[in-house]
C-alpha positions as CSV (number, residue, x, y, z in Angstrom):
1,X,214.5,58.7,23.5
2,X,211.5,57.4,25.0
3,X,208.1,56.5,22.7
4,X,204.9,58.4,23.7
5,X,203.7,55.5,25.0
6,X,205.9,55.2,27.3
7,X,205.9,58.7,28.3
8,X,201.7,58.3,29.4
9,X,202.2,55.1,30.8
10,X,204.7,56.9,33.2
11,X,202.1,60.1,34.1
12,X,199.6,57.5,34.8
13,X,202.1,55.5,36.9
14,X,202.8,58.9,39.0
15,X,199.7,60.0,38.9
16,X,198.2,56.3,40.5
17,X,201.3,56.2,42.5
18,X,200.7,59.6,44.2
19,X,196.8,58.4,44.9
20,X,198.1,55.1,46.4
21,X,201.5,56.1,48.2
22,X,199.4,56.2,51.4
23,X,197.9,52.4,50.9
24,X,200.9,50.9,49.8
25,X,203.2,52.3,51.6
26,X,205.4,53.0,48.5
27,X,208.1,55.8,48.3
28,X,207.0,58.3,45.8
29,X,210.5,57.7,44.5
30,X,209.8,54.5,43.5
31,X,206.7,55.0,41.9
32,X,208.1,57.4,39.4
33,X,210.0,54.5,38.3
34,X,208.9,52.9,35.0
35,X,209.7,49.9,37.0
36,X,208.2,46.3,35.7
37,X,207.6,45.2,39.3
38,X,205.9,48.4,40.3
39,X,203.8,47.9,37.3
40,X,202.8,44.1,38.2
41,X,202.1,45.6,42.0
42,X,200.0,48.9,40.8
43,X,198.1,46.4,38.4
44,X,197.4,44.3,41.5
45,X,196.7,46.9,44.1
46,X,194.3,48.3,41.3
47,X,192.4,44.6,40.9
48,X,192.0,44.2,44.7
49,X,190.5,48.0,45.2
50,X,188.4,47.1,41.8
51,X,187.5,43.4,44.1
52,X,187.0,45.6,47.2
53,X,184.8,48.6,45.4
54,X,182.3,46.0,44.3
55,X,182.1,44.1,47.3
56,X,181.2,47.5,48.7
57,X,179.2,48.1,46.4
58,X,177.7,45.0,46.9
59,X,177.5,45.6,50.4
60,X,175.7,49.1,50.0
61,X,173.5,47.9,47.2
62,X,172.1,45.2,50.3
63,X,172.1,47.7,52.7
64,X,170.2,50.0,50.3
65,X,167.6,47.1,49.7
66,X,167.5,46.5,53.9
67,X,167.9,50.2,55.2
68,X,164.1,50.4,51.9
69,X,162.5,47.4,53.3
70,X,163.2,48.5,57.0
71,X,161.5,52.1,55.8
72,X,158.8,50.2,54.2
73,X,158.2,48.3,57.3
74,X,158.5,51.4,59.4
75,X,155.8,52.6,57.0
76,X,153.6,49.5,57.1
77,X,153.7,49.6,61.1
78,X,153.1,53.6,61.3
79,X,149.7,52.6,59.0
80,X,148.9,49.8,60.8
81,X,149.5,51.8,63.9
82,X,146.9,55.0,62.5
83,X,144.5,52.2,61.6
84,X,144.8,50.3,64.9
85,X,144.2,53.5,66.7
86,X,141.5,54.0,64.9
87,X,139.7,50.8,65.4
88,X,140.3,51.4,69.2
89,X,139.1,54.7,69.1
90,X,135.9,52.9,67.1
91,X,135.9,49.9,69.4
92,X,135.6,52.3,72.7
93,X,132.5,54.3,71.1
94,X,131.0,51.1,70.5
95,X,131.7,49.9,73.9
96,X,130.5,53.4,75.5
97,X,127.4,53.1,73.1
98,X,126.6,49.2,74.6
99,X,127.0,50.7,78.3
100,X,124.5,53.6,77.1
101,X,122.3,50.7,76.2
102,X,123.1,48.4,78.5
103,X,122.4,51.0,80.8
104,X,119.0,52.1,79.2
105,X,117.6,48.4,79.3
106,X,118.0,48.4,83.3
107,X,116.1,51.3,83.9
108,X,113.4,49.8,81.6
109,X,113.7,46.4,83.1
110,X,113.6,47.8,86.7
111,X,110.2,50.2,85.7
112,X,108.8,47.1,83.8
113,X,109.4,44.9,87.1
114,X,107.5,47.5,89.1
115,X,104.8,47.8,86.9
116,X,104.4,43.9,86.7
117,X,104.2,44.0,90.5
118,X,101.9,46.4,90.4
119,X,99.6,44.4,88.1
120,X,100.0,41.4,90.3
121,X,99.0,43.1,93.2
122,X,95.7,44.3,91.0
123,X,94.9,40.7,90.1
124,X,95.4,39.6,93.6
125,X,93.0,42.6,95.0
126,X,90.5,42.0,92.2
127,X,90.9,37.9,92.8
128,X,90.0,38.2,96.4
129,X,86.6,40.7,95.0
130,X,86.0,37.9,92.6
131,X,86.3,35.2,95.8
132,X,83.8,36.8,97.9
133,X,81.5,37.7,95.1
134,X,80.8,34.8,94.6
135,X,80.9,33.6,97.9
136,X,78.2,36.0,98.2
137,X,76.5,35.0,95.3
138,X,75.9,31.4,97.0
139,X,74.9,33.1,99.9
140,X,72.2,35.1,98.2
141,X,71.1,31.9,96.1
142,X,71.3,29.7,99.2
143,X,68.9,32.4,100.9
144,X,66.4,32.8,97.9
145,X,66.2,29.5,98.1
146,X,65.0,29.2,101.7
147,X,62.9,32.4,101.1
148,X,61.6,30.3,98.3
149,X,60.5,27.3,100.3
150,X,59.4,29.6,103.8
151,X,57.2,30.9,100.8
152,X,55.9,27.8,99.5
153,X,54.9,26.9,103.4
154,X,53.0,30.1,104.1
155,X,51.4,30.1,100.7
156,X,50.2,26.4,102.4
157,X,49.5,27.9,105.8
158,X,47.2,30.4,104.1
159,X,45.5,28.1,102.4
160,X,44.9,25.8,105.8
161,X,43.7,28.4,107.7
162,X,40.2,28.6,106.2
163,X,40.1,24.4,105.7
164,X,41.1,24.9,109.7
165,X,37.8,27.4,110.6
166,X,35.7,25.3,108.6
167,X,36.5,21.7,110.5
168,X,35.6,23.8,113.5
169,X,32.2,22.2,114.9
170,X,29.4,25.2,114.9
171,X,29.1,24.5,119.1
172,X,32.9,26.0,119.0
173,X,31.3,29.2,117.6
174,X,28.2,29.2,119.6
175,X,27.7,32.6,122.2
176,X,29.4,35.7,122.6
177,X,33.2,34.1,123.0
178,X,32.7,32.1,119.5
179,X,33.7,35.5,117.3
180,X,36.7,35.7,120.2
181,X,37.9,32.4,119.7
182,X,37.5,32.7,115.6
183,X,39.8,36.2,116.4
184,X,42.4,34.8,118.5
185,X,43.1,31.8,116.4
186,X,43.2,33.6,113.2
187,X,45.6,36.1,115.0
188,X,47.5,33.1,116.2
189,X,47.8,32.0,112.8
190,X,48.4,35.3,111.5
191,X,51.6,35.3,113.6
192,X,52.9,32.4,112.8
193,X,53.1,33.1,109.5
194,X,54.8,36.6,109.6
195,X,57.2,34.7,112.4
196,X,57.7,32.1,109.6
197,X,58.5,34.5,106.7
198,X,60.9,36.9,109.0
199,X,62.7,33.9,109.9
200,X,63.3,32.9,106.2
201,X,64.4,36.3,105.2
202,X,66.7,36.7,108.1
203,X,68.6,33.6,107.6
């Protein structure tokens, strides 16, 4: 009789063998068998798939950790990709804002140019007045002061005129023609001096 040992030992021996007939290959037949060689091979075959589930295991566990950080990068670069599209929806208002500027500053520059052409067309005008003001202003002077002197010389004519009549001798003013005579020079004289003053003015 078999011990009970050996009786679970062989369930566990068909029941591995039936789970690994189509790895190894092994007639069912033989795997019933409570054979030590079977054993020694089912023990082995059990190691290596023990060797080979870790290594996969292994192999999953990196992949795992790669597939996470590739989802974390795929995460990082759909943020970075929000926020860059962001900034370039913020960079192109800036940039519309600058040409709004940019734009406003020409039309003030260009009515600022045309004002300060306008001024310097004023100052040109009002430099020209200025020139022949006072060009006419040393006219004026220059003409007071020949009025001034044709003044001083009548003012002396006048006063010769009666210094003249007196030097006269009497005999000059003797008879009817001598109150003639007197006449025509003081009209002579009289001219003279109205010639000399409209000469001064008109000059």
């Amino acid at each position: 009789m078999s011990s009970p040992n050996n009786r679970t030992f062989s369930l566990l021996c068909v029941e591995l063998g039936s789970e690994l007939t189509h790895s190894l290959f092994i007639p069912s037949w033989r795997v019933c068998s409570p054979c030590p060689d079977i054993t020694v091979q089912l023990e082995s075959e059990l190691s290596r798939l023990r060797e080979e589930q870790e290594i996969m295991q292994q192999r999953a566990a990196k992949d795992r950790a790669a597939l996470s950080s590739l989802e974390d990068m795929l995460a990082d670069s759909r943020h970075e990709a929000v926020e860059q599209r962001a900034a370039n929806q913020s960079l192109q208002a800036q940039v519309a804002q600058l040409q709004t500027n940019i734009s406003d500053l020409q039309e003030k520059l260009a009515l600022e140019t045309a004002e300060v052409r306008r001024y310097a067309s004023q100052a040109a005008a009002l430099n020209q007045q200025v020139t022949e003001l006072q060009r006419e202003v040393v006219n004026v002077r220059f003409n007071h002061a020949r009025a001034t002197e044709g003044q001083s010389k009548i003012k002396k004519e006048k006063h010769q005129i009666p210094n003249f009549l007196d030097a006269q001798p009497d005999s000059t003013w003797n008879g009817s023609s001598s109150v003639e005579t007197k006449q025509t020079s003081l009209l002579w004289h009289s001219f003279k001096l109205r010639r000399m003053s409209l000469t001064h003015w008109t000059h």
